[in-house]
Every structure is written in C-alpha cells, then in structure tokens.
C-alpha positions in Angstrom: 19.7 -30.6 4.7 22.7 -30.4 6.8 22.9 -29.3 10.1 24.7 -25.7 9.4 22.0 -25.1 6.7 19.2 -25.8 9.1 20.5 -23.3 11.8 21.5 -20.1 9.3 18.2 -20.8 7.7 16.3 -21.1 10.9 17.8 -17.7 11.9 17.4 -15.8 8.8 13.6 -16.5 9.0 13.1 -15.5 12.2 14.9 -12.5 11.9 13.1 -12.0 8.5 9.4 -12.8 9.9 10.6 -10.4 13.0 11.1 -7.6 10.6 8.1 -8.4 8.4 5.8 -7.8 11.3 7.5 -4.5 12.3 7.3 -3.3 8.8 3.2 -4.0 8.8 2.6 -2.8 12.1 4.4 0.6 11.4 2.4 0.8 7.7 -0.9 -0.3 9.2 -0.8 3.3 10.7 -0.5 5.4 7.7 -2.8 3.0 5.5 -5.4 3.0 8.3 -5.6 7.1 8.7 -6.2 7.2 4.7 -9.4 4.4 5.1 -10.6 6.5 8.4 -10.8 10.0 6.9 -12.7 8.7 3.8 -14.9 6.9 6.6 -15.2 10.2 8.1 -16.1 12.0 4.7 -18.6 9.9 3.9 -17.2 8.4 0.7 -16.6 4.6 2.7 -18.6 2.7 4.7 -17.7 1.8 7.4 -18.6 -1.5 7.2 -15.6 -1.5 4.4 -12.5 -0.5 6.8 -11.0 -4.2 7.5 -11.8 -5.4 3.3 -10.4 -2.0 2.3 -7.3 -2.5 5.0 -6.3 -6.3 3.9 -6.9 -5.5 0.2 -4.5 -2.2 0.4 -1.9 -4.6 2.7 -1.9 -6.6 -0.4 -1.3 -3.5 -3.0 2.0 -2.5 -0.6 3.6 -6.0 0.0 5.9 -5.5 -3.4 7.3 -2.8 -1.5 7.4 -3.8 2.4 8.8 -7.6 1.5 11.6 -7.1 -0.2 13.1 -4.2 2.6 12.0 -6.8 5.3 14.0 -9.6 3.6 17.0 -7.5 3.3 16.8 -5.9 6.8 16.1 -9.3 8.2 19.1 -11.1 6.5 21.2 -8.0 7.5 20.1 -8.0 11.2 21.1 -11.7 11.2 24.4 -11.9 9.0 25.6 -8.9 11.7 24.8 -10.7 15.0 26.6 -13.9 13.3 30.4 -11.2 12.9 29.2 -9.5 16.9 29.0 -12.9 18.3 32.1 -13.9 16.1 30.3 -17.1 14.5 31.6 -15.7 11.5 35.1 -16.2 12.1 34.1 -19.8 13.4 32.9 -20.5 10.1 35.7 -19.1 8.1 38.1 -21.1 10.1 36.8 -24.0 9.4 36.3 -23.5 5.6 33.3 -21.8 5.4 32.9 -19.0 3.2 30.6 -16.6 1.5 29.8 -18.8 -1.5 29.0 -21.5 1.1 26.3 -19.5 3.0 24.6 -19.0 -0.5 22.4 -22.1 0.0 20.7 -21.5 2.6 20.2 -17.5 1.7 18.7 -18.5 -1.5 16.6 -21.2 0.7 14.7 -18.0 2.1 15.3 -15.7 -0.7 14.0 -17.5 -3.9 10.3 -18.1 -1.7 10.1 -14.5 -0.6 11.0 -13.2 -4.2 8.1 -15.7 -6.2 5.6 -14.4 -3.3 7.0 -10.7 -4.0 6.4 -11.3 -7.8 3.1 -13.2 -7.1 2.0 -9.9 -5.4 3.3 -7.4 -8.1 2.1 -9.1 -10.9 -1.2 -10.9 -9.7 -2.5 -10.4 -6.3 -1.2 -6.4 -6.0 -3.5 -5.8 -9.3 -6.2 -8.1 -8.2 -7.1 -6.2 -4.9 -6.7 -3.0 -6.5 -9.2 -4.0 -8.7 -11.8 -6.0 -5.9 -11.3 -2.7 -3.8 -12.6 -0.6 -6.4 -15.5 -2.7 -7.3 -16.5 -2.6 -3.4 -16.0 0.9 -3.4 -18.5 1.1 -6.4 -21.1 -1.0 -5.1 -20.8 0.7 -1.7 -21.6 4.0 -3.0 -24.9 3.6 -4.7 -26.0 3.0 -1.2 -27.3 5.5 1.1 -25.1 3.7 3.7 -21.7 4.8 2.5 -23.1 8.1 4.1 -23.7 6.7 7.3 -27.2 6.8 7.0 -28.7 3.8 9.5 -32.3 3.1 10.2 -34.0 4.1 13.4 -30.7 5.9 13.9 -29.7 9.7 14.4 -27.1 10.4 12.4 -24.9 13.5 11.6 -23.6 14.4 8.4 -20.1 15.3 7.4 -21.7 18.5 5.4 -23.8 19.8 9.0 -27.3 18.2 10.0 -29.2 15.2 11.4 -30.9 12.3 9.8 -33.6 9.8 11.2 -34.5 6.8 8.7 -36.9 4.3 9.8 -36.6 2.3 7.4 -34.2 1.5 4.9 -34.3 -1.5 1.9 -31.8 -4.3 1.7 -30.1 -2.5 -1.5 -29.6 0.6 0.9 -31.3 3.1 -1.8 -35.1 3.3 -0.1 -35.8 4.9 2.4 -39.2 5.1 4.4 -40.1 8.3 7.1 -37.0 10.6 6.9 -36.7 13.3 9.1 -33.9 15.8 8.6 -32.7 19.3 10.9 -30.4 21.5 9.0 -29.0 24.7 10.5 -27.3 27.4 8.6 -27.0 31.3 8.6 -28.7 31.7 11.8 -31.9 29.6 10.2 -33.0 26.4 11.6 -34.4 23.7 8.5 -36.3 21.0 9.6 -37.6 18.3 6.7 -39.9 14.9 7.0 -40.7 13.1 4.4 -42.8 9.7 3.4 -40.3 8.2 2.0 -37.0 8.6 -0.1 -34.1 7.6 -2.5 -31.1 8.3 -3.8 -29.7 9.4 -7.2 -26.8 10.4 -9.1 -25.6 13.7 -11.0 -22.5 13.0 -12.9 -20.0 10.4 -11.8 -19.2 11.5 -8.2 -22.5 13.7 -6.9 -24.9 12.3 -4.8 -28.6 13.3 -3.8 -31.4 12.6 -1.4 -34.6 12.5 -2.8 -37.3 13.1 -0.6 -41.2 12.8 -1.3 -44.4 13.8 0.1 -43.5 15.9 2.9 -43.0 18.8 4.7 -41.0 22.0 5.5 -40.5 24.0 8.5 -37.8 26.5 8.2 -37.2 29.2 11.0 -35.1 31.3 12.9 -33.2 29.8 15.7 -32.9 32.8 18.3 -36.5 32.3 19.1 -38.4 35.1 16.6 -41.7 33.8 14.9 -40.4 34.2 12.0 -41.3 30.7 10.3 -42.6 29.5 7.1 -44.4 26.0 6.9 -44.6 24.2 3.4 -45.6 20.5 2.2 -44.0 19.4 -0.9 -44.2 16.6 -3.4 -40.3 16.4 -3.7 -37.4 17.8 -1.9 -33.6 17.1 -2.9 -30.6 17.5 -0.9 -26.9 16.6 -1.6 -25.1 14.0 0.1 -21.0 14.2 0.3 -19.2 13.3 -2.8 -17.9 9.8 -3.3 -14.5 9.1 -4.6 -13.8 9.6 -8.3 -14.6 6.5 -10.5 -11.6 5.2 -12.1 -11.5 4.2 -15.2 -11.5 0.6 -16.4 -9.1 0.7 -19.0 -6.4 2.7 -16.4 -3.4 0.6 -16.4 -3.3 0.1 -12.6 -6.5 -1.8 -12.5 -5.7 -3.9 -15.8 -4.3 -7.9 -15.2 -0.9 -8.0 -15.8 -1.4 -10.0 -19.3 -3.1 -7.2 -20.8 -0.2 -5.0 -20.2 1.8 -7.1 -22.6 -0.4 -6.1 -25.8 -0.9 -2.5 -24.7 1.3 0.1 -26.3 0.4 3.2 -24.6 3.1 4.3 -22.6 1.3 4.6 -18.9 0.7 0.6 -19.7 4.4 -0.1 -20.4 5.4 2.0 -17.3 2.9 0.2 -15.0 4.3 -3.5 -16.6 7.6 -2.6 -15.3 6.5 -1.2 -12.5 5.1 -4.7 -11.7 8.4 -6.2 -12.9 11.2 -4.5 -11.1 10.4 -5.1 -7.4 11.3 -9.1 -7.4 14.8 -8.5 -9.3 15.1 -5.6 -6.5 14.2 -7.8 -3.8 16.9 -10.6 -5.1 19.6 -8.2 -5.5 19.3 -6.3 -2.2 19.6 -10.0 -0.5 22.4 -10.7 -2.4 23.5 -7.2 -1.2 23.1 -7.9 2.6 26.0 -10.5 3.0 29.1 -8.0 1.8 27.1 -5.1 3.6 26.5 -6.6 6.7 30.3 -7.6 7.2 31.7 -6.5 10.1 35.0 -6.4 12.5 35.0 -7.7 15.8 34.7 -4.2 17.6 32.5 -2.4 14.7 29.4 -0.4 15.3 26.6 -3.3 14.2 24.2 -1.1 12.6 26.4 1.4 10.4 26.3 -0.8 7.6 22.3 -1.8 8.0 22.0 1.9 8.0 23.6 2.1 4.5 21.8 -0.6 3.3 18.5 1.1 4.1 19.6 4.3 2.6 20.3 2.4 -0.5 16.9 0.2 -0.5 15.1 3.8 -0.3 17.2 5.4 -3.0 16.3 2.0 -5.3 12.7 2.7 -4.6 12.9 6.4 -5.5 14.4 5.8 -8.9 11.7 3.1 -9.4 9.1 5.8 -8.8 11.3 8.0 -10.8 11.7 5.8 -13.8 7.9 5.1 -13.8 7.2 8.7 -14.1 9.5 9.4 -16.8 8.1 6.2 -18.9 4.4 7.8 -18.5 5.3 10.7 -19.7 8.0 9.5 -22.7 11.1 10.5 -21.3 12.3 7.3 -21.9 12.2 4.6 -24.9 9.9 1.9 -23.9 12.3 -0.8 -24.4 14.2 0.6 -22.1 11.8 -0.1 -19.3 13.4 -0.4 -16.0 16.6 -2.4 -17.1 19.0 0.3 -16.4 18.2 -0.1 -12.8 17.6 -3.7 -11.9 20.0 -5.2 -14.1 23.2 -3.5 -13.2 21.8 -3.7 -10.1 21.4 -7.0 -9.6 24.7 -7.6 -11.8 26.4 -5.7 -8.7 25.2 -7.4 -6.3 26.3 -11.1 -7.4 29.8 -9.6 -8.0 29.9 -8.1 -4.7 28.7 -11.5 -2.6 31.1 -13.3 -4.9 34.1 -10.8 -3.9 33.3 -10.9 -0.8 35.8 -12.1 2.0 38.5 -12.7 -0.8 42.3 -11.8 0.6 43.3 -9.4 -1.6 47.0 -9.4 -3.6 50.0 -8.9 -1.1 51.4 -5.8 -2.2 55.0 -5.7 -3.5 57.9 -5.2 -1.3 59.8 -2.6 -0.7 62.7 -2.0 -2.6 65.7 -3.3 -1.1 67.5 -0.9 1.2 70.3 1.4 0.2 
C-alpha cells in the first residue's frame, strides 16, 4: 500500500469511526426512553434493558452506518481543501479518480457490514428480541414483582411475594393493598399464579385467602372475607407479533413470498448498502471546496440529501405494502439512478471544463 494510500485511508477512518460514535451516542437516547417506558409499564423486565438495547442497536445500524460513512468521508475530504492538501495533490498529479482506492478501501467494508446488518443480523435481533420478550412475559417478573420485596404497580397498589419459583409463575404468601374511590383493599393469600386471557391480558391468581376491604378516612365501615380464589389484572404486555410478519422472517424466505408487505420488506433490506455506496461516492464532488469557502455548507447539503434518500425509502416501502407500485419495481427507481449519479458525478469531478469561444474579433 503506498504511502499516500495509508494516510487518506488512515484519516477517513478516524473521521468515520469519530462520527460513528456520535451517531450512537445521540440514538442511544431515543432508543433507550422507548425500552424505559415499557420498563415503567410493566410490559419489560428490567432485567431485559441492555439485551433489548444491543439487539435494537443492531435493528438501526442499516440506517446510522451509511450517514456516518458519508459524514465521516465528508468531514475529512473538507479539512484536506481548508488545509489546502488538496491543491498539493492535484499539483502533483493527483486527482479524483486517484483517491478512489483508498475511498473504496473504507467503503466496500462498511457497505458488506451495512448489508450483513440489513439482510442477516438487523432480522436476526428483531426476531431474538421478540422471543425474549415472549418468554419474559409469562413471568410474573416482567411486572416487577420480586420476592420478599414491596413493590408498586404501574395500575396503583403494593405487592409482597415471599416466594417466587425459578419459572417466575408461582408464587407463595402474597399480600396486596389496593386503594380506590376512597376504599382501602387489602388481600393475602397462600399462594398464587399467573394466567393468561387472550394474547396480551394478564392475571394474578390468588388462593386460599383473605379480604379486608374498608374505608380509608377512619369509619368502621369494613367487611372481612376468606376466599378460595381471588383474581386481579396485571398491566398488559406488548402485542404478540405474528410469525409469519415479514419483519421477523430471514431474508431467504422473502424471496419465495409473494405477498406484497414481503416484497416491500426484501427491498427494504436491499436498498440501504447501494445507498450507503452511492452517498460515499457522493461525498468527494460535495465536499469540494475553495480556499476561503464556508467548510460545512456543502456537508450540510449532503445531510439534507442523505435524509431526503431515507424518506423516499420509507416512502417507497409504504407504497409497495399497500400496491401502489408494481413489485418488480421495488426500490430501483431510487438506488439505481442514484447510485448511477453518483459515479458520474465523482468521475466529473475536478475536470477543466471547455474554454469558451472567443470573442468576435473587434469592429
């Protein structure tokens, strides 16, 4: 590898690995208030937050990558014009289609992990973190129920569990204070478990107790009853999705499915390598630069394009789903010419243009 190779590629990783981490840290926010309110409601354990997190991290990479690879390559190619290594290059020979090697040396990795992600891993965690998720909830756990622990529920009330089986679905010597309408509700039981009504309802069953239930401004108004069962709900757990939805299915199963939700999630899966290839082959003519230019106009352009790219992905998705367009015309009309414009622009690129003609010869 020769020497000038070494150093563009050197700085086009760093600036791409800089950006990458940016990226994450600023999406880690927005992924992580989605895990904690479901946490909150009851519907995920706790215990799930970092699996959940990772696996999720996984799901978005198709879309973070590619916008940190172009960002990153656009950051560098402008400090090379501000610091005016450009113009050392190109006057000693060294053009556009020159600087091609080592851009594809960090673009052709970072695409195969982006398509490794779309078409493999992004599916593969979707699927794992659903499967977690369904295990989870036929626990009493994913409520935040703990033994020898007082815990409040999301819906009002207290819980005490003494004990609590490895499964999470017995429980032995429940206690439970409810207050509502000005009536305090307090329940003990023996023991207890949990059942299901329909896919996403949840219930306490409780056995062999009793019932106190009472005013709570201090009148002796209070009623005193033993029971062989008691039931009470516990908060809903996410909707089950299912198995045959084309967002948990492997990408080779997509192939021999016609419906049109599967041919929209194949190139859904598809599109975001050729994206991330022709917005790095992008960054080079939109990153140029004069000597006294603002540096980040053009990035600013380039992120505004990125975006727009992403929209009409979502866009053309949508309109597959629903049949608005042919399936064999998938996403083609957007990556293609896309990526068609973007050689010819990195090719044209830095090319002197015609001298015009002269001016006619004076009178």
């Amino acid at each position: 590898m020769a020497k000038l190779d070494r150093y563009l590629l050197s700085d086009f990783l760093q600036s791409f690995l800089a950006t990458l981490i940016v990226l994450l840290v600023v999406s880690v926010g927005g992924v992580l208030v989605d895990i904690l309110g479901r946490i909150a409601d009851g519907r995920l354990p706790a215990g799930l937050l970092l699996s959940q997190l990772g696996l999720q991290f996984i799901v978005y990479l198709p879309i973070i990558v590619p916008l940190a690879l172009m960002l990153g390559l656009a950051l560098a190619i402008a400090r090379l014009y501000r610091d005016s290594e450009m113009a050392v290059l190109t006057g000693v020979g060294v053009g556009p289609r020159r600087l091609l090697r080592p851009i594809l040396m960090l673009v052709l990795p970072v695409v195969a992990l982006v398509a490794l992600c779309s078409l493999w891993l992004g599916p593969w965690a979707d699927r794992t973190a659903e499967r977690m998720i369904e295990d989870a909830s036929r626990s009493v756990v994913v409520a935040g129920l703990e033994p020898g622990k007082f815990t409040q529920l999301s819906g009002g009330g207290i819980v005490y569990l003494s004990s609590l089986s490895e499964d999470g679905t017995q429980m032995g010597k429940v206690f439970m204070q409810r207050s509502k309408d000005g009536r305090i509700d307090v329940v003990s039981a023996r023991q207890g478990s949990m059942f299901f009504e329909g896919e996403r309802q949840r219930y306490l069953r409780l056995e062999d107790g009793y019932r106190v239930e009472g005013p709570e401004n201090g009148a002796l108004d209070y009623r005193l009853m033993r029971y062989a069962s008691n039931e009470m709900a516990l908060p809903d757990r996410d909707e089950k999705r299912d198995e045959n939805d084309p967002e948990l299915l492997p990408t080779s199963k997509l192939l021999s499915d016609d419906r049109p939700a599967a041919k929209a999630q194949l190139h859904w899966r598809i599109t975001p390598p050729l994206l991330a290839l022709a917005f790095a082959l992008l960054t080079l003519p939109l990153a140029r630069s004069a000597p006294r230019q603002q540096r980040y106009g053009r990035i600013m352009l380039a992120f505004l394009a990125y975006m727009v790219g992403v929209n009409l992905t979502v866009l053309g998705r949508q309109w597959l789903a629903e049949g608005a367009l042919p399936a064999a015309a998938g996403m083609w009309w957007l990556s293609l010419p896309l990526l068609a414009l973007a050689i010819w622009l990195y090719f044209r690129d830095g090319r002197l243009g015609r001298p015009r003609a002269a001016a006619g010869a004076k009178a």
